[in-house]
C-alpha positions in Angstrom: -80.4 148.1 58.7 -81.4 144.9 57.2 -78.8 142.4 56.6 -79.8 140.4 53.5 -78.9 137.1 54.4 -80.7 135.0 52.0 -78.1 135.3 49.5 -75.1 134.2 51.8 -72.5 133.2 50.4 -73.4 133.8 46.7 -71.8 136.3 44.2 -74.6 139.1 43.9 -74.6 141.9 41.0 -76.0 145.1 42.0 -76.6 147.6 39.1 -77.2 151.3 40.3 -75.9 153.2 43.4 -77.9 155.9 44.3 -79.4 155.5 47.8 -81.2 152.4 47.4 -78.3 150.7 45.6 -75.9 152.0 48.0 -78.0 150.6 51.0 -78.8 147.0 48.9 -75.0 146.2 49.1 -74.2 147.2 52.3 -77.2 144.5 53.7 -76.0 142.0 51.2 -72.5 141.9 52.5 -73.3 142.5 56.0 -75.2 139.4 55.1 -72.1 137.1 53.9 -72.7 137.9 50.3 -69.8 138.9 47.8 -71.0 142.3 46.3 -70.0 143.4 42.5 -71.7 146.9 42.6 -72.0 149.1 39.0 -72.9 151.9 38.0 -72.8 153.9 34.7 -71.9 157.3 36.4 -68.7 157.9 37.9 -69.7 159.8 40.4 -71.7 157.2 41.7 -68.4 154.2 41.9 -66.6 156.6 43.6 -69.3 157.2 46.2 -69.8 153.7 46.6 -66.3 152.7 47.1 -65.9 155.0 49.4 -68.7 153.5 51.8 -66.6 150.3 51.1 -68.4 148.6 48.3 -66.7 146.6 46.1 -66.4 148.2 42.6 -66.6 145.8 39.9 -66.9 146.7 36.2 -69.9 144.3 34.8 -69.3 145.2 31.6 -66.2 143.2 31.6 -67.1 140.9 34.2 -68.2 137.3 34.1 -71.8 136.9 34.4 -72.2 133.3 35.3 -70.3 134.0 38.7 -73.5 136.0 39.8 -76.5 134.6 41.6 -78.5 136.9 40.8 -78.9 141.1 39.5 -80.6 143.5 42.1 -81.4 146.6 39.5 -82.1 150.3 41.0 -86.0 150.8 40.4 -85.1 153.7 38.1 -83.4 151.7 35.7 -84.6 150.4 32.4 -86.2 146.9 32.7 -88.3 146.4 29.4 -89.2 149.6 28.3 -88.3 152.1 26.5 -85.3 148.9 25.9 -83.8 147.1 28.8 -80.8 148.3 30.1 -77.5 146.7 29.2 -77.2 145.1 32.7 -80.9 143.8 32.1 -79.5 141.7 29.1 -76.4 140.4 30.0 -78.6 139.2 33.2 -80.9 137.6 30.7 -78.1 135.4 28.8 -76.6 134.6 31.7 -80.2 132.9 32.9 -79.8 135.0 36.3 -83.0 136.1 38.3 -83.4 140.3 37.9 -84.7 141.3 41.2 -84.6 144.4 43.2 -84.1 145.6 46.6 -87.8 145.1 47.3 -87.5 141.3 46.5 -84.5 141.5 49.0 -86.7 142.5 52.1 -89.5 139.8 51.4 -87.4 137.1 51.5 -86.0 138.7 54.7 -89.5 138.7 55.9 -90.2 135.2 54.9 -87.0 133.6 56.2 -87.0 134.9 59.7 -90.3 136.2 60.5 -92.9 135.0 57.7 -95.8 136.5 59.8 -94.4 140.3 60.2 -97.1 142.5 59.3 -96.6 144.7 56.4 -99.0 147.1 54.5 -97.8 147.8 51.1 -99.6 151.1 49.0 -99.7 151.6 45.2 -101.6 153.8 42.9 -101.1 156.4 40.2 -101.4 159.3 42.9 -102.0 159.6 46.3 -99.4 156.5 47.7 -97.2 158.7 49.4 -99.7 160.5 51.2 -101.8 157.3 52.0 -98.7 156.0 53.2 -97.3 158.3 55.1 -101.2 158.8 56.7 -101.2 155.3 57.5 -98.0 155.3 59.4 -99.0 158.0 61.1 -102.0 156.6 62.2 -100.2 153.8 63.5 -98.1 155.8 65.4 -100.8 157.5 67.1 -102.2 154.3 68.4 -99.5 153.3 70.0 -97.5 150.9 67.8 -94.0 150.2 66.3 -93.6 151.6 62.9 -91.4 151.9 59.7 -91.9 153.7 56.9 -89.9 153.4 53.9 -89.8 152.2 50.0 -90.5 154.4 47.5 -91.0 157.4 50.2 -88.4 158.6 53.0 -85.8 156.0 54.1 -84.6 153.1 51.2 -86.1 149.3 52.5 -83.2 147.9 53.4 -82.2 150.3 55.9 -85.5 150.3 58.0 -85.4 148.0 61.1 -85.7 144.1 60.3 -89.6 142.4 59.9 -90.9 141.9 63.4 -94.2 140.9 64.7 -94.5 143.9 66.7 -93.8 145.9 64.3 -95.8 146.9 61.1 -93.7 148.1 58.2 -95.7 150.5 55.7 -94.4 150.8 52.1 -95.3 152.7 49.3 -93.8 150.7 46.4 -93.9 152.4 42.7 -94.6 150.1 39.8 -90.7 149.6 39.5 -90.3 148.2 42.8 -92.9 145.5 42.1 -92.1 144.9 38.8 -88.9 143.7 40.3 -90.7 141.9 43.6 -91.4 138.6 42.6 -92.1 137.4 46.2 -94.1 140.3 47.1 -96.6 139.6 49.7 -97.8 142.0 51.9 -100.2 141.1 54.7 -102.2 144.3 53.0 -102.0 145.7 49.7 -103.5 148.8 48.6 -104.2 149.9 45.4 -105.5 153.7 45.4 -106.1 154.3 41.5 -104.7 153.9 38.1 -104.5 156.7 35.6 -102.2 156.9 32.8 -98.3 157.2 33.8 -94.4 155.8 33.0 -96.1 154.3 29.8 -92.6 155.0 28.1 -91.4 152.6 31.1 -93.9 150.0 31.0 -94.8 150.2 27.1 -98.5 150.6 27.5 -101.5 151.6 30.5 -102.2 147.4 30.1 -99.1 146.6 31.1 -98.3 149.4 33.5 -101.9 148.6 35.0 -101.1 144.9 35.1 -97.9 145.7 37.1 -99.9 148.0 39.9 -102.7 144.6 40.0 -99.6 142.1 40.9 -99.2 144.2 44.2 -102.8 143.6 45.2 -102.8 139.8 44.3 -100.3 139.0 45.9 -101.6 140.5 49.3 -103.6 138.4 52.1 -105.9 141.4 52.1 -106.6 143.5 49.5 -107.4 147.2 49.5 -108.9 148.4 46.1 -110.1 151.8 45.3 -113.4 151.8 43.4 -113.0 155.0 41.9 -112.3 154.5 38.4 -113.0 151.6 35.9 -109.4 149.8 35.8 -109.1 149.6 39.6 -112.8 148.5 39.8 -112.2 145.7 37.5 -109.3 144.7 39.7 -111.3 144.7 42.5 -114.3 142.5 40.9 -111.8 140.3 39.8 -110.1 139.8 43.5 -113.7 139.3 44.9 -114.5 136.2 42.2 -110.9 134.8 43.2 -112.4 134.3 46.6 -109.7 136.7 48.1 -109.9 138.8 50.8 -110.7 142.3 49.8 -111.7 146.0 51.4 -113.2 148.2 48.7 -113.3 151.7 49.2 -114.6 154.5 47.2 -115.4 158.4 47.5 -119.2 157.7 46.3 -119.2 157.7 42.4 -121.6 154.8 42.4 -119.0 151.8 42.0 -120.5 148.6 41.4 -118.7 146.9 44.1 -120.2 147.2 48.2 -117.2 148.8 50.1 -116.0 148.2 53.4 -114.8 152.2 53.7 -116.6 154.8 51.5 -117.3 158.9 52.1 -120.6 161.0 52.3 -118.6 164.6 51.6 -115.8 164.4 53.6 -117.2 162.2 55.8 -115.6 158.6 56.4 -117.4 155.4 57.5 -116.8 151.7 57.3 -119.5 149.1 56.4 -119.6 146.1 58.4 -121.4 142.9 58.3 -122.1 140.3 61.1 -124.6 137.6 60.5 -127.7 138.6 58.9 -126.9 142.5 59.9 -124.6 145.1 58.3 -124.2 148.5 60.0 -122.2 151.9 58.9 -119.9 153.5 61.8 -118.3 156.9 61.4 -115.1 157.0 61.7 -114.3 160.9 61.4 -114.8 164.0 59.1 -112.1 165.7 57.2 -113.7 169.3 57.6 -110.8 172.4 58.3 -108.7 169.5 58.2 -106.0 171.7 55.9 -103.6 168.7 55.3 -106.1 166.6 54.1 -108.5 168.8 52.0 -109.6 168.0 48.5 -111.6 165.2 46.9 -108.5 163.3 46.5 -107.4 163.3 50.1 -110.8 161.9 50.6 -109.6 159.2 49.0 -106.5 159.1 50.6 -107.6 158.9 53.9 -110.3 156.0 53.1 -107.2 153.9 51.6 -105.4 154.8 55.0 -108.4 153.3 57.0 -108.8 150.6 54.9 -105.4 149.8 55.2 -106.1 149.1 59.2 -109.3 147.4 58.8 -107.3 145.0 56.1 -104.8 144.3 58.8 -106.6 144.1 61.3 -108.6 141.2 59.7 -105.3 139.4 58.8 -103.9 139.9 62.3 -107.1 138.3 63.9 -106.6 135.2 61.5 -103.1 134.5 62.9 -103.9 134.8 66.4 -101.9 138.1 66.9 -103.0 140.5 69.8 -101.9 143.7 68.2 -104.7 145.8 67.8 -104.7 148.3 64.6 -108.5 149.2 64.3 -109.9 151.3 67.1 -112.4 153.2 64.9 -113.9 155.9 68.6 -109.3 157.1 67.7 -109.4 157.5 64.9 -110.8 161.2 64.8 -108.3 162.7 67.0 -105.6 160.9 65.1 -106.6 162.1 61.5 -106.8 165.5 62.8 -103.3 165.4 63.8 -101.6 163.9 60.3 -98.8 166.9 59.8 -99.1 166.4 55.7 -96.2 165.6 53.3 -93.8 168.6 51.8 -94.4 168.8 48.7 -97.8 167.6 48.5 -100.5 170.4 48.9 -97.9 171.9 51.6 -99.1 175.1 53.6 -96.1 177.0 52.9 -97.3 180.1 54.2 -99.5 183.2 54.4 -99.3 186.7 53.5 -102.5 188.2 54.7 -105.3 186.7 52.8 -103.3 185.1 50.1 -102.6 181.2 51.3 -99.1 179.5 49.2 -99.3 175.9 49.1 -96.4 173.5 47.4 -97.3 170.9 45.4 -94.4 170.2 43.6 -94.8 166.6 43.8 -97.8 166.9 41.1 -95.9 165.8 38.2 -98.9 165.1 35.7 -101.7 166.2 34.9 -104.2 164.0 37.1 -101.9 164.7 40.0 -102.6 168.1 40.0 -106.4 167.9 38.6 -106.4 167.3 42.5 -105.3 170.5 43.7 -107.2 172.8 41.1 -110.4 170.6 42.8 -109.3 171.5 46.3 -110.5 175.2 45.6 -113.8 177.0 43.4 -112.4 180.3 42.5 -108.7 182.1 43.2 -106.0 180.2 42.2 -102.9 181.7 40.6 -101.4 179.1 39.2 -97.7 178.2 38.7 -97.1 175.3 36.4 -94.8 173.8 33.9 -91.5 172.0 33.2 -90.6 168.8 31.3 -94.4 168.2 29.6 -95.4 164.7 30.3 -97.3 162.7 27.6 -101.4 164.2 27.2 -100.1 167.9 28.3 -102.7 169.6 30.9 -105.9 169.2 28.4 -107.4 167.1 30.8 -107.8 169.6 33.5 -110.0 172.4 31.5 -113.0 171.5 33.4 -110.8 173.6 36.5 -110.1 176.9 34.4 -112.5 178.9 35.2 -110.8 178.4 39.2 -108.1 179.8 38.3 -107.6 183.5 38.0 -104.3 184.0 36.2 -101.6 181.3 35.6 -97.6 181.5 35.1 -95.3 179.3 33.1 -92.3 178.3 33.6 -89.6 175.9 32.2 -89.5 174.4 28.6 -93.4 173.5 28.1 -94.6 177.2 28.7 -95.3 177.9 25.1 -97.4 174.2 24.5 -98.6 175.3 27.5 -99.5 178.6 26.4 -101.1 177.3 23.4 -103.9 175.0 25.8 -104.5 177.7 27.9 -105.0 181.0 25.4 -108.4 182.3 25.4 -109.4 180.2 28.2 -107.1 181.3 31.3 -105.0 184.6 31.8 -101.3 183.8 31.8 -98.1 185.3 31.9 -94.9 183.7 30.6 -92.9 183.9 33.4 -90.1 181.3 32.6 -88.4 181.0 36.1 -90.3 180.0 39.1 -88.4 183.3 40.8 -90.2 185.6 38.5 -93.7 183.1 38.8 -94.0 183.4 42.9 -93.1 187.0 42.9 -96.0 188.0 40.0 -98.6 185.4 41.7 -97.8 186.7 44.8 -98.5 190.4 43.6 -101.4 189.5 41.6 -102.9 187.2 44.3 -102.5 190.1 46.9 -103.9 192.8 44.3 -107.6 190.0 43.4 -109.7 191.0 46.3 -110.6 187.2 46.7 -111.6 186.6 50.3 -108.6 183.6 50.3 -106.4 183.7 46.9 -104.2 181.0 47.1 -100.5 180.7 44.7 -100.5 177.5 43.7 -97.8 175.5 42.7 -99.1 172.4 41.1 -96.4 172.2 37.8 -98.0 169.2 36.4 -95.0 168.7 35.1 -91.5 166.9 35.8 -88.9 168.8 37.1 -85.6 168.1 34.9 -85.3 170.7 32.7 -84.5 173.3 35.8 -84.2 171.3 38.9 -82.8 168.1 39.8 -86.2 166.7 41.1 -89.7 167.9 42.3 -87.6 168.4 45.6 -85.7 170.7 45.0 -88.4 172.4 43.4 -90.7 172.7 45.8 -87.3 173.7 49.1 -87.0 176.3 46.1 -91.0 178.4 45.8 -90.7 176.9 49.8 -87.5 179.8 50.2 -88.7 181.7 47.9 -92.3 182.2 50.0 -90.8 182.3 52.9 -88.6 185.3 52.0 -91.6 187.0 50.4 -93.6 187.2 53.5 -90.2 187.2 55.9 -90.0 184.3 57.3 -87.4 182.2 58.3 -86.6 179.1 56.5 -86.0 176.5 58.7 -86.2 173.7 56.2 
């Protein structure tokens, strides 16, 4: 636990107390701060007061006490209008930070050189960053792994210099970071997403750029045009930078880039430059897909990045070991949720992806096979619909709707892709599962790739996935031990 010290003293509104906001008050008054936590559910007051934090009603409350508002990311800053705690803050001429915001200043209070890698993109951070800790942890160092994935900030172990914290940091979190500065930055892509949050893809794109400007060392995917033209414009700022790409011909020379699935680094000393292989992907199942690809080149890139900023300050600590990093790779355990081998009955392979909320998230999975996918997808539509993804139809052998977008979903997908209208994901896994065993494909797989949020039948893509998780696992009889 971090105890926020920075604000000592002071009168601090917190606004949301999920997790995150639960954890932000606790290290603000562990660190001599006077909490007034808020939050519009009652269910959430009487959760925090019972872990002792003071519950004060800001609706009522006088705004020019407070030094400052730390917001929960999920709430309302600008877009679609900013929350009522937002404005108030905003009269009272009060800073609007979040729990992010609160670990940097940690950082740069008591141990300014700590190193930190801090990943962002449209798709792929959580994997990226959970590859990158892992990686750490493999050669031999002191990790923690929090932010936007697994544990809240503030409850991960305090900035040290022997010890690298790795965040993955949503465009929330840094919208609300103004002293964000990570010793890396990464930024893996940018496609369209939380444009009702951020108003436009500018301005959500802008957002996702602040994380990799404010770095030492910068980590830009080359992949597509908007992170390209974020990386050209980092490299005539004269900042440090480690392009990486998958081999689509970017315009920039990476330090990290792929042949197949085949990773290398470029590197440059006096008048030379040489490639070294760093490892292959191949019947690596965790990491398969184009998009892993990618993942794991923003993982290495990630090292080399801090590595480079760890020589500069004199620091022994050695990251980049390239002859490791093979065995390592080959050992990363994969995320639930995220292209998780669930299981296999005989031939057919079940694989969770639950966490593919959007289209482009799971235009990842349909890549990851040529031919036998049966297909389980829908929920609360997200702006664009699956359109996008017709290019992968003729993959997929028979598809199955469920929640409230089945029949826009229906209408995409008529004449193009068998489907059934199967309305529950109970009635989806058992008909895939029948259908996928019935195919005579040499390795069908059921896929569960909604592309889709999760709210109109589970409380989160969690939940969804523990659910086809139990659901496969009683299929083929085994036990769940989740």
């Amino acid at each position: 636990m971090i105890r926020c010290t920075t604000f000592s003293g002071k009168t601090v509104a917190v606004f949301g107390l999920g997790a995150s906001g639960n954890a932000t008050a606790r290290a603000l008054l562990d660190g001599g701060a006077d909490v007034a936590a808020w939050d519009d559910s009652a269910g959430g007051r009487e959760g925090a007061a019972k872990l002792g934090i003071p519950i004060v009603d800001l609706m009522a409350a006088d705004w020019s006490e407070f030094s400052a508002l730390v917001l929960a990311p999920g709430v309302p800053l600008t877009h679609p209008e900013p929350h009522w705690t937002v404005e108030k803050a905003g009269a009272a001429g009060i800073e609007i930070i979040g729990d992010v915001e609160l670990f940097f200043r940690e950082r740069a209070a008591h141990c300014p050189r700590a190193p930190i890698i801090a990943i962002t993109g449209t798709n792929g951070k959580s994997t990226t960053t959970a590859l990158v800790a892992h990686l750490l942890r493999e050669l031999g160092h002191k990790v923690e792994m929090g932010g936007n994935i697994g544990r809240a900030v503030l409850t991960l172990a305090p900035p040290a210099s022997d010890t690298v914290h790795v965040l993955e940091l949503s465009s929330f979190q840094i919208d609300l970071t103004p002293s964000l500065a990570p010793s890396a930055g990464v930024l893996i892509n940018i496609t369209p997403d939380h444009i009702d949050r951020h108003g436009t893809l500018d301005r959500y794109a802008a957002v996702k750029e602040r994380l990799v400007v404010a770095s030492d060392a910068a980590c830009i995917g080359v992949d597509d045009a908007m992170t390209r033209a974020v990386a050209e414009r980092r490299i005539a700022s004269g900042g440090a930078v480690f392009p990486f790409t998958c081999g689509k011909g970017a315009a920039v020379i990476p330090r990290l880039y792929a042949i197949g699935t085949t990773l290398f680094a470029h590197e440059t000393g006096g008048a030379y430059a040489s490639s070294i292989e760093l490892a292959s992907l191949d019947g690596i199942g965790t990491l398969r897909g184009r998009h892993n690809t990618q993942n794991a080149l923003a993982a290495l890139a990630a090292l080399r990045a801090l590595q480079d900023q760890l020589d500069r300050h004199g620091s022994p600590m050695n990251v980049w070991r390239p002859e490791a990093m093979q065995a390592a790779i080959a050992l990363y355990p994969g995320l639930p949720h995220r292209m998780e081998e669930v299981g296999r009955a005989g031939a057919v392979l079940f694989i969770n992806d639950s966490k593919a909320t959007n289209a482009d998230s799971t235009e990842k999975a349909l890549g990851s096979w040529e031919r036998g996918i049966f297909w389980i997808l829908g929920g609360k539509a997200k702006e664009g619909g699956i359109g996008l993804l017709a290019p992968y139809f003729p993959r997929v052998s028979q598809a199955y709707l469920i929640g409230e977008s089945a029949e826009v979903f229906a209408a995409t997908l008529a004449g193009r892709v068998p489907f059934q209208r199967a309305g529950t994901l109970e009635i989806a896994v058992a008909a895939a599962a029948r259908d996928a065993a019935r195919s005579g494909e040499r390795e069908p797989v059921v896929l569960l790739s909604p592309a889709c949020a999760s709210y109109d039948q589970f409380k989160n893509f969690e939940v969804r996935g523990d659910r086809f998780r139990a659901l496969v696992q009683a299929l083929i009889g085994v036990p769940d031990r989740s």
